[in-house]
N, C-alpha and C positions, 0 to 999 in steps of 0.2 A: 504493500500500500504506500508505503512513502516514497518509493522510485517512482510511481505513478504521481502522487503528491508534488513532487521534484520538477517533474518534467514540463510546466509552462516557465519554470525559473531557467531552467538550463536551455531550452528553446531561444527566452530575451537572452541568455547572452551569448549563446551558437550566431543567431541575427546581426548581435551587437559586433561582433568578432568580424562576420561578414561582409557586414556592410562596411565596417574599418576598413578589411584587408582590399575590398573591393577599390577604395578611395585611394588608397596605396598604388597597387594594381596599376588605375589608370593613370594617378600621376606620371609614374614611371613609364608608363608605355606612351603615353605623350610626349612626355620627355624624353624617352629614347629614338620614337619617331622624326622628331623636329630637328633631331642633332643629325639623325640617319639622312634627311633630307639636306640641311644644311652642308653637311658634308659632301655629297652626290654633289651641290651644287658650286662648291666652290672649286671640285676637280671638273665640272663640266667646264667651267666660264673660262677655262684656257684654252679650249679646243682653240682650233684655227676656224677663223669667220667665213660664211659661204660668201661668195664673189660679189652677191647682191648686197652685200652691209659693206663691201669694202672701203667707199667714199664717206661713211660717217664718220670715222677717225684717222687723221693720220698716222706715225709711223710713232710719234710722240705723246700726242693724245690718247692714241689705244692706250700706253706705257702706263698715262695717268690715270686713265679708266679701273684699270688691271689694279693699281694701285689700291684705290677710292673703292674698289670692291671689296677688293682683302681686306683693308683696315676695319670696313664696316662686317664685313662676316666675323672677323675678330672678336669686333666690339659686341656684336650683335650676341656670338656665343658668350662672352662674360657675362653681360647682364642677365641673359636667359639663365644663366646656371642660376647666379648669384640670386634670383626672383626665384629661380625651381627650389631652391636650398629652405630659404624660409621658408617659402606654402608648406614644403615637406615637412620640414620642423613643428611648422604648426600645427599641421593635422595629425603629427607622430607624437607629440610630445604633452596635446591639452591646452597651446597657446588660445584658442579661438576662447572654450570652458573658462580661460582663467579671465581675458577678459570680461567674456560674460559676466562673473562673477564680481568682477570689479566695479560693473556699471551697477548692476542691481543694490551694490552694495551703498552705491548712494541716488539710485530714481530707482523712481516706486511704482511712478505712472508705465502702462501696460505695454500704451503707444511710442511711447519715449524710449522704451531702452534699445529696442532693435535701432532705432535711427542714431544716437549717440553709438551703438555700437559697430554701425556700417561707419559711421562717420569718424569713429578711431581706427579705424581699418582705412578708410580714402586717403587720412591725412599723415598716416604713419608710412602709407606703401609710398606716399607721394615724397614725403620730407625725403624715404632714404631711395628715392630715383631721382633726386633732383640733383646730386652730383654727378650721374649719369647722363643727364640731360646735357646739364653744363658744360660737360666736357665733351658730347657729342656735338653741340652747337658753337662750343668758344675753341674748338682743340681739331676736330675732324673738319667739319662743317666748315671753319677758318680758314684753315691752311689749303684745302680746293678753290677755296675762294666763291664759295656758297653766299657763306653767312654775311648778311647785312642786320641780323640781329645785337644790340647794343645789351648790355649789362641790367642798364632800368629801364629796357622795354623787357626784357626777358621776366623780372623782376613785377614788374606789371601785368603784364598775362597772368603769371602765374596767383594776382591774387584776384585778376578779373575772373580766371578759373575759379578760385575758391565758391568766389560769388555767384557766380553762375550754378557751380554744383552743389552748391547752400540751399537758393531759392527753388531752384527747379529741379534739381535730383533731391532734395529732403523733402518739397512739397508733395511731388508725385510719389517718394515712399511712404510720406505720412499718408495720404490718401488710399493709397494700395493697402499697408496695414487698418487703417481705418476701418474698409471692407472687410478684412476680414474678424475683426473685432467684432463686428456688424452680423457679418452673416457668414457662418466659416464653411457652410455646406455650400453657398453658392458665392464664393471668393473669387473663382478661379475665372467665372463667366466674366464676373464685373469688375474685373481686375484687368482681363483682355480687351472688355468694351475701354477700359481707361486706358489702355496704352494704346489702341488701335487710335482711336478721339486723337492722343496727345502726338503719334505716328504723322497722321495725317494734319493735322494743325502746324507741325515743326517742316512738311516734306513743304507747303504752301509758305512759311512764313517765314523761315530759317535766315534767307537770305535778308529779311525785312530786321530781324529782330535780334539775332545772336552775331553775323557778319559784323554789322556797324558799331559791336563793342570792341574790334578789334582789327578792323581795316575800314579805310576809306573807301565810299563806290560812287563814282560821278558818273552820267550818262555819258555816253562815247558822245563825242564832240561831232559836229555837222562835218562832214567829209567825204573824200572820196571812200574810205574804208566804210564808212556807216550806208554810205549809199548804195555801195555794191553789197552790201550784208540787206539790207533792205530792198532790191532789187532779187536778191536771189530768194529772200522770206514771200516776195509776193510770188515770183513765180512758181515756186510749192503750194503755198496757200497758206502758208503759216504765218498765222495772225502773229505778230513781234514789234511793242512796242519799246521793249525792256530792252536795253542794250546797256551793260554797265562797264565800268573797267575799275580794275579792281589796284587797291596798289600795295601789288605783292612784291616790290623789290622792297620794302620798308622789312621783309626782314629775309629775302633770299634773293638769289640769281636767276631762280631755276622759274621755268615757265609754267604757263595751265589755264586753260578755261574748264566751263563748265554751265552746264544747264539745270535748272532749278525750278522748283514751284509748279503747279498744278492751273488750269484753266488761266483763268485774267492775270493769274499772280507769277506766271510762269516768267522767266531772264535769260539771258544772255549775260554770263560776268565773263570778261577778256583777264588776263593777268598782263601788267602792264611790260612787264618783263617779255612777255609772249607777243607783244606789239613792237618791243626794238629786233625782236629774233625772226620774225617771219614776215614775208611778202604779205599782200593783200588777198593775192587770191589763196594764198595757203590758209591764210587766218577763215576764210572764207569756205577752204576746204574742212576745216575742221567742224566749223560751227555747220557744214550743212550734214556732217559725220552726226554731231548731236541733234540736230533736226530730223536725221533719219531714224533717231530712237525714239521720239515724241510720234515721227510718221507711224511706225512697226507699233504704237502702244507698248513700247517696253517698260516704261515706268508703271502702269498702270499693269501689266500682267506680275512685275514686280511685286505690288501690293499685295494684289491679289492672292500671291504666293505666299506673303508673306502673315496674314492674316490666318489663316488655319496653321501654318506650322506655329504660330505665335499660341494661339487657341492649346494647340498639343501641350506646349510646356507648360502653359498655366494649370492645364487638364491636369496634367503630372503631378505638376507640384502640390497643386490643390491635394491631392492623395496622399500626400505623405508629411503636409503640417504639421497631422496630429500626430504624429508618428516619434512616443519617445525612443525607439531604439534608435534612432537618425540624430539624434540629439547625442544620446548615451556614446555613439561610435565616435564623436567630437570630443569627448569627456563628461556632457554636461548628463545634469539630471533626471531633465522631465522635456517632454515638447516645445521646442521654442522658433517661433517666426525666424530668427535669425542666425540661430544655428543649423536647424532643419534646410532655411538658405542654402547654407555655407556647404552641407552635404550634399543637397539636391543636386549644386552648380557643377559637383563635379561628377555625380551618376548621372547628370543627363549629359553630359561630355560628349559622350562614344556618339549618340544621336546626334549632336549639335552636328559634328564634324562628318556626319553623312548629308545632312542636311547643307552646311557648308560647300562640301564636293561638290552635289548636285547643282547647287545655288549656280556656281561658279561654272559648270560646266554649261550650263543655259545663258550666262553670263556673256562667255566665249563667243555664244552662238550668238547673241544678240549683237556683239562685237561685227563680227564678218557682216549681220545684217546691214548694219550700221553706213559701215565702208561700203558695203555694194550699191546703198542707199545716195553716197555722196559722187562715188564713181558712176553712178549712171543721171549724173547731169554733168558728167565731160571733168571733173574733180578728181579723176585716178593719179596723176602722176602730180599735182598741187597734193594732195593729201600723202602720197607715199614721200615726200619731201617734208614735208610738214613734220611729219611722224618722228623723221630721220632725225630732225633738229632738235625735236623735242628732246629723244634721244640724246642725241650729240652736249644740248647744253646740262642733260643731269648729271654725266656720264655712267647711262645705266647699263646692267648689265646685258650682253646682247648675245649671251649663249646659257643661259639659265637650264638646270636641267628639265627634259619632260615630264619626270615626277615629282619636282617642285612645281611644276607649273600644272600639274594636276590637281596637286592639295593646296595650291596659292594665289595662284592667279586668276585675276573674274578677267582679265583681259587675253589674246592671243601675244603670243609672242612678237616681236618686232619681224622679224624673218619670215610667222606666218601669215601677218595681215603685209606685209610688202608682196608675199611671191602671191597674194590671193587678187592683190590687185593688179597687180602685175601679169596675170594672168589672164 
């Protein structure tokens, strides 16, 4: 009778052990993945270049490319260890349990401690990445002659950051906990209706409301560049009032546009940098590249995708709130919002990253639609130039392996969308 007795006690902590080991597990296999990639990719990027990339770098520039890649796959491997080493720590050893423990020990209120408790988390991960940053921006980023970033602009982001993830990453936590405070059986729906709402409010307003705390945008000046952008907007039929430029040399070299916003609210932002680097009709080739994504509805099948996988994780998680052994394999006691979090983020990993693959592999595809979109209004060899320089002024890398660029990249390779237009 007492082995039977026994056995819901031994069951919590068979679960408890499992669901540990499992968080273990996938750290590691993440971690051993990312380095397995990384590596593949830093012996690919020497191959010798196919004859079609030959004119992007000369014989000196390649040298520095070569360069700026190492250092960064370098840099890129310390940090990742150095960030893999904590998480582990702290999932191995009751780091997450202890500060739980700390917060509670002085708020009482229900709502309060998960939000103090994410918020020692943001601000602890953030203080010890910020000499990483520093030195990625004042040390790497410098000496290629990237950075137009200064000391107290850098310095400034970083508390316009604060503020930003104060108001609107603690608002929208307290709200999400709220719900479920509210109503824990059905959290999970109204937890998704709130990030879909908040999704689709930030894809229309982004450029309106979070851009202008941190870059200038004047409307592109009356000109011949505006006029042949507006010349080619009408002959697609694309309504385009919004033409902005943006001024990204204020803290880089490196160039970029980008299309934004939904229905009336939709833009055009140029990167000012992107207007000394490229002809007219390139700049032109590009922007009818992101007009051909607006044309195909890839934003909008985007959502739409993204709305039910969003739905799933809520789904998930919702099932496992209550759940003290998810808590217990943390360290802690009993069920908590915020440790339950902390376990959920990494058992639903293995999903995320399938989800991601796919993401990316339809990505790809939208990519080529994109280009075929812009090369069939006479745009093929203005965009396969375009591309080139883009290229040319990051100095990125233009031999990336295939199976990083399986689990990485939402865009095709340099090589595939030149020989696709080219073709």
């Amino acid at each position: 009778m007492q082995r039977f007795y026994n056995l819901p006690v031994i069951f919590v902590i068979v679960m408890v052990q499992f669901i540990f080991i499992s968080i273990i597990v996938i750290l590691l296999a993440d971690f051993g993945l990312e380095r397995l990639l990384a590596f593949l990719n830093i012996k690919h990027a020497k191959n010798k270049l196919p004859a079609i990339l030959n004119d992007i770098y000369d014989t000196e520039k390649y040298a520095k490319q070569q360069e700026y890649f190492r250092i960064n796959a370098r840099f890129g491997m310390l940090t990742s260890s150095f960030s893999f080493l904590i998480t582990l720590a702290m999932y191995s050893f009751g780091g997450f349990a202890w500060i739980d423990n700390l917060v509670q020990g002085f708020i009482q209120q229900e709502i309060l401690i998960p939000i103090v408790f994410f918020g020692i988390l943001y601000f602890a991960n953030d203080i010890i990445s910020i000499p990483f940053e520093w030195y990625d921006t004042f040390v790497i980023e410098q000496k290629f002659g990237f950075n137009k970033v200064t000391p107290l602009l850098f310095i400034v982001d970083k508390l316009k950051g604060y503020a930003i993830t104060i108001v609107i990453g603690g608002g929208l936590l307290y709200l999400i906990i709220w719900i479920y405070t509210l109503t824990p059986d059905y959290f999970w729906l109204l937890a998704w209706a709130v990030i879909t709402v908040f999704s689709l409010f930030m894809t229309m307003f982004y450029s309106e409301i979070i851009v202008p705390l941190f870059n200038k945008q004047t409307p592109l000046e009356c000109g011949e560049l505006r006029t042949e952008i507006e010349k080619f907007a009408s002959k697609t039929g694309f309504n385009l009032k919004n033409i902005f430029v943006i001024d990204g040399s204020k803290r880089s070299t490196k160039a970029n546009a980008y299309f934004s916003g939904l229905g009336s609210k939709k833009r055009i932002v140029l990167y000012d940098t992107l207007m000394d680097k490229m002809t007219n009709d390139e700049i032109v080739a590009v922007l009818a590249h992101e007009i051909g994504h607006y044309k195909h509805k890839h934003t909008l099948i985007n959502m739409l995708i993204s709305i039910p996988s969003t739905l799933l994780l809520f789904f998930l998680f919702g099932l496992i709130l209550k759940s003290d052994e998810m808590a217990q394999a943390l360290g802690g006691s009993v069920a908590s919002f915020h440790l339950n979090a902390l376990a959920f983020s990494i058992l639903y990993s293995p999903i995320s990253l399938v989800l991601a693959i796919a993401t990316n592999v339809l990505s790809r595809k939208f990519e080529y639609q994109a280009d075929a979109y812009a090369a069939s209004y006479g745009f093929s060899e203005q965009l396969q130039s375009g591309l080139k320089k883009l290229s040319a002024t990051s100095l990125s890398n233009l031999m990336p392996h295939p199976l990083y660029v399986f689990f990485h990249y939402s865009h095709p390779t340099l090589y595939q969308r030149i020989t696709k237009l080219a073709s």
